[in-house]
N, C-alpha and C positions, 0 to 999 in steps of 0.2 A: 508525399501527398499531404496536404495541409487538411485541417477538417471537414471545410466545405468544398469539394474540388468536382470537377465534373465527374468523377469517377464516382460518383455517391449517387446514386438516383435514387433509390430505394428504402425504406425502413431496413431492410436486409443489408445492402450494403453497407448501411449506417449503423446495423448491430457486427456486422464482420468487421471494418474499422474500428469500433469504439474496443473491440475484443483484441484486435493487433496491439489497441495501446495500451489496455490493462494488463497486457500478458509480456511486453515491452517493460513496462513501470513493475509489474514484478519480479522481472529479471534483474531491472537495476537495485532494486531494493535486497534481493537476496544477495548481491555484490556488494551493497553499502554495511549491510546489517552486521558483519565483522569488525569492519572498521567502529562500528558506534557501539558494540560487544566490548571492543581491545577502547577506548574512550573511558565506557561508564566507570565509576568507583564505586556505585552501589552496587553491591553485592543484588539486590531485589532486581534493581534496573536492569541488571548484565543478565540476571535470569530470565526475567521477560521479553529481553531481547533475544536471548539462546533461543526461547522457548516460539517465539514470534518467526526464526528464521523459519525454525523446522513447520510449521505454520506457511507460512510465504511456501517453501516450496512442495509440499503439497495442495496448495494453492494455482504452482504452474501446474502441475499432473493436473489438477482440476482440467483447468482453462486448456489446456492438451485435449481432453476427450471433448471438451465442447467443442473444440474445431473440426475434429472427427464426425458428431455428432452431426456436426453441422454442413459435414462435406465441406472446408475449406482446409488447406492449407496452414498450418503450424505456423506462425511468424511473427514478428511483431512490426510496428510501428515507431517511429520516432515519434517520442512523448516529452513536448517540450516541458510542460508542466512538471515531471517528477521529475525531470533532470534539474530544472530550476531550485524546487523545493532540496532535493538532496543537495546542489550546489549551495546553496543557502547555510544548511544545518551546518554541514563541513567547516565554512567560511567562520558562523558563531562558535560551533564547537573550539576552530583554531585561536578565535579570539580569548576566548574563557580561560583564567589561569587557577579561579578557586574552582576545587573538585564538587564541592555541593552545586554553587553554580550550572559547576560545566553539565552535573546530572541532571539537575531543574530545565536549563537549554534540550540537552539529549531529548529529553522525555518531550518537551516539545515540539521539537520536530519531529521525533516519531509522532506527534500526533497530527501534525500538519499530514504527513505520510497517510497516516489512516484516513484522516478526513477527505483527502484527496481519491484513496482508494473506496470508501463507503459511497463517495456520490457515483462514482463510475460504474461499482456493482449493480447500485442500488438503478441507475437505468435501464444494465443488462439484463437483468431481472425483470424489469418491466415489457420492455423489449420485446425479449425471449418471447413472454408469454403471450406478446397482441401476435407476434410470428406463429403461435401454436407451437412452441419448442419448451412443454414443461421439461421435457425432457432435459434440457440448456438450463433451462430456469433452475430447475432442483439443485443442481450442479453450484450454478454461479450463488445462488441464495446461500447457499452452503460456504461460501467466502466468504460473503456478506456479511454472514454471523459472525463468522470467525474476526474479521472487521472490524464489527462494531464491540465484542468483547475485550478486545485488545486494549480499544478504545477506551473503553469502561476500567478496564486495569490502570491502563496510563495515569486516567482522571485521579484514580482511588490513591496511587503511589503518589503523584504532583500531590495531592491534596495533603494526604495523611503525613508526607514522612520529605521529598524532595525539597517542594517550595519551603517548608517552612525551616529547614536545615540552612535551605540560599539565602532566605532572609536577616539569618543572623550572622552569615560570614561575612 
């Protein structure tokens, strides 16, 4: 089912879709996040990524009870977006041969990742609450944060300690 398909009539149907694909995009993400763990050479990076999985999948357990919550069915969606973006990182990561580099790449695509996951929260959460489902909302907001903190980590390591390592190799 594509975004806009006739199956969507509703705000409702359009927060159960948009919840198939963040919980879709979080599954691929806790499959990729090993492989970009076994990548990094930063010792900081590899931790934040450790730390990011176990994050992610607490994250599905979230999105698990909101479907509960919400009386539908556990499942996901094809989400062409995260697959693109994780296709993507892969491709860089495999082109990269200096290690500072390859971290400075890593850490950006994890954030391509994040950015991609805070706009899609940051709906459901809207969402949620025109539905009357703080209920959902409290839940998804709770990802959210988690989300944009990550986010804020990434920035702090690019900033402080990656980029400026890439730039001299």
């Amino acid at each position: 089912m594509g975004l806009f398909t006739r199956d969507i009539k509703t705000l409702d149907d359009l927060f159960v879709h948009t919840l198939r694909d963040i919980y879709y995009a979080e599954n691929q993400i806790a499959k990729a996040l090993p492989k970009m763990i076994g990548k990094a050479t930063s010792p900081e990076l590899k931790q934040g990524f450790e730390t990011h999985l176990l994050e992610t999948r607490g994250q599905i357990q979230r999105l698990e009870q909101v479907f509960k919550l919400h009386g539908v069915d556990v499942k996901g969606v094809d989400c062409p977006a995260i697959d693109g973006i994780i296709e993507e990182s892969n491709e860089i990561a495999g082109e990269v041969a200096d290690e500072d580099v390859l971290d400075a790449a890593l850490a950006a695509a994890a954030q391509a990742v994040e950015h991609y996951e805070i706009t899609r929260y940051g709906t459901l959460v809207a969402w949620a609450n025109r539905l009357g489902r703080s209920d959902c909302a409290g839940l998804l907001k709770q990802n959210l944060d988690e989300e944009v903190a990550t986010d804020r980590k990434l920035t702090e390591l690019a900033e402080r300690m990656l980029n400026p390592q890439a730039a001299v190799s």
